[in-house]
C-alpha positions as CSV (number, residue, x, y, z in Angstrom):
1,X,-44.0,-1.7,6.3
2,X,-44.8,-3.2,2.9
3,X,-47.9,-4.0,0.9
4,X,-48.5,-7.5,2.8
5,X,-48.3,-5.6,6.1
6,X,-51.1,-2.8,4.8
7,X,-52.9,-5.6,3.7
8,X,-53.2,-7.9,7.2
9,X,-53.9,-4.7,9.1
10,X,-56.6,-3.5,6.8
11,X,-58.2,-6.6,7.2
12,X,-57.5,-8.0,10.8
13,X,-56.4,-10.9,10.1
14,X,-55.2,-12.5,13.2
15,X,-53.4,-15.8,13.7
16,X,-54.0,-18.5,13.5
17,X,-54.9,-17.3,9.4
18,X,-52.3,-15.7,7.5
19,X,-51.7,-14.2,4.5
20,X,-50.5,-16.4,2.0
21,X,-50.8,-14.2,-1.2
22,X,-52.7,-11.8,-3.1
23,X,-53.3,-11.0,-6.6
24,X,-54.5,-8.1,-8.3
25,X,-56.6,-8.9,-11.8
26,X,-56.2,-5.8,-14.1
27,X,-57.4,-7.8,-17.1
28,X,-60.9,-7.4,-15.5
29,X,-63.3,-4.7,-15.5
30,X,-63.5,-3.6,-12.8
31,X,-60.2,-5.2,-11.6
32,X,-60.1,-7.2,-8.8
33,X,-57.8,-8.1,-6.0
34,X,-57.9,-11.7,-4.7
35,X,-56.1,-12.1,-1.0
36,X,-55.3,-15.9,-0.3
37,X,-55.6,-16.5,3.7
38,X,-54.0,-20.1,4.7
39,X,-54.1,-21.7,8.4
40,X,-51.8,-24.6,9.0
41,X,-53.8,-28.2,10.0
42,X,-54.3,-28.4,13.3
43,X,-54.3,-25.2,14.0
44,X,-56.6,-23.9,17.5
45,X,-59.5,-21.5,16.4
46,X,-61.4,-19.6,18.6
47,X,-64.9,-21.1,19.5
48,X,-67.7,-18.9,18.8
49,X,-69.6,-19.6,21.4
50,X,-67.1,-19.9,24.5
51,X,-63.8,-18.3,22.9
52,X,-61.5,-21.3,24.1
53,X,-59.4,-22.9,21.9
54,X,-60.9,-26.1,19.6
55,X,-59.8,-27.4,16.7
56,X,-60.9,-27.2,12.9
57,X,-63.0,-30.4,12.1
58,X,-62.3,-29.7,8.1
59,X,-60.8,-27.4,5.9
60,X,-62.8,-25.9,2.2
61,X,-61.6,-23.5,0.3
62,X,-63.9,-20.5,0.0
63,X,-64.3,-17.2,-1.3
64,X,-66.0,-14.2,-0.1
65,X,-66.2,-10.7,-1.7
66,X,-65.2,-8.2,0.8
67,X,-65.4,-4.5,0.5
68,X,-63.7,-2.9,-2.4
69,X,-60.2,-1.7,-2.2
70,X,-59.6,1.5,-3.7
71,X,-61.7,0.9,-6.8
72,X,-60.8,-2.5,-6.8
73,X,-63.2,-5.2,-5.9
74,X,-61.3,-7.5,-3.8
75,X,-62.4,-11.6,-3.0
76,X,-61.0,-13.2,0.4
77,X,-59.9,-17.0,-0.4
78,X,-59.5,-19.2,2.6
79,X,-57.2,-22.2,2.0
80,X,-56.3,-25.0,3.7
């Protein structure tokens, strides 16, 4: 098991997301770890509401801080 493995069970993620890199900033105080999720177009997500299989309409790039790991502050960024 390496680091990238730690990582996706640490955090769930589940296909159809995967990780697609991470980064740790130790030129900032405090440092932070930035994990880049991807999906491929046309990729089936679970609906919310039902949990069958639709579709993403669009795809944005966001970030959202998630707990700290170890000290580090850590940011998920969703691409694709």
């Amino acid at each position: 098991m390496d680091a990238k493995d730690v990582l996706v069970l640490g955090l769930g993620v589940t296909p159809p997301w995967r990780l697609a890199d991470q980064r740790l900033d130790t030129s900032r105080q405090p440092h932070v770890l930035e994990i880049l999720l991807e999906a491929d177009r046309g990729a089936e997500f679970p609906c919310p509401e039902c949990g069958g299989p639709c579709k993403a309409h669009d795809f944005k790039e966001f970030t959202r801080r998630h707990l700290n790991f170890f000290q580090h502050h850590c940011l998920i960024v969703s691409i694709r």
